[in-house]
N, C-alpha and C positions, 0 to 999 in steps of 0.2 A: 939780419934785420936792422933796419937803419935807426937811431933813433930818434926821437921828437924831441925839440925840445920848447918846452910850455915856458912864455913868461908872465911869472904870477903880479908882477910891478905894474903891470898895465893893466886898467879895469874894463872890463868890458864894457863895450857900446852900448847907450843908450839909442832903444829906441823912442822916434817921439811918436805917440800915438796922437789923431786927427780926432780932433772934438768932434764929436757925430752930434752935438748939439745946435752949430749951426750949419750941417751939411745941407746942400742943395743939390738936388737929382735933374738930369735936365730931362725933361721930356717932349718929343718932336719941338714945338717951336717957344717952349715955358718953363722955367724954373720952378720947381716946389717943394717945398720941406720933406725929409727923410720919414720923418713923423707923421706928415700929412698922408702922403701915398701909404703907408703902410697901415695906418688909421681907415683910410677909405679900401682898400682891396679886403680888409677882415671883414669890414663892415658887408658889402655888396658879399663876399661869401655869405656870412652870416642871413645875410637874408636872401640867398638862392637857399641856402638849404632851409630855412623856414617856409620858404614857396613851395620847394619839393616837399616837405612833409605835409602841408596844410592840403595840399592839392591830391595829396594817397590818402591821407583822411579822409578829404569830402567825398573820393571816389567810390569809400567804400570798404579801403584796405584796409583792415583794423590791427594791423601787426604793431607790435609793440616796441617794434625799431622807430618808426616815425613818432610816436608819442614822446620815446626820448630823445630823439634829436629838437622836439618840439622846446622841450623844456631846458635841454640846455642851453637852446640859444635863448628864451626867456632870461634865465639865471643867470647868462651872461649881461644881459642887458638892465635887469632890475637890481637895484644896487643894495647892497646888504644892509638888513637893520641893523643900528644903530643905537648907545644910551645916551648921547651926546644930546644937550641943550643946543639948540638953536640952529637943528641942519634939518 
């Protein structure tokens, strides 16, 4: 067996990591924040699955699956109280 031999005098490389703060994503023919797309694709989920539940609701469906997808996307979107003066 051959051996290795490790030199401890040199420090390993740094990696540099890319600030995801100002990243831009390109899409078909426009630039847009990382933050933006990713803000807007939960958002539109968020409100197909409130579509789908309101819509097995009004039909009729009374399962208690769609009551709580109802309310979690609520509780996503209403924002927690607060003892805070002045918000």
């Amino acid at each position: 067996m051959a051996e290795q031999k490790i030199d401890i005098a040199e420090p390993p490389p740094v990696l540099e990591r890319q600030s995801s703060l100002n990243e831009n994503w390109q899409i078909c023919c426009s630039g847009s924040s990382s933050h933006f797309i990713k803000y807007a694709a939960q958002v539109l989920v968020c409100f197909a699955v409130l579509i789908f539940s309101l819509v097995n609701i009004s039909l009729g469906h009374n399962d208690p699956v769609y009551w709580s997808l109802l309310m979690l996307i609520v509780g996503v979107f209403v924002p927690a109280p607060s003892l805070k003066k002045g918000q």
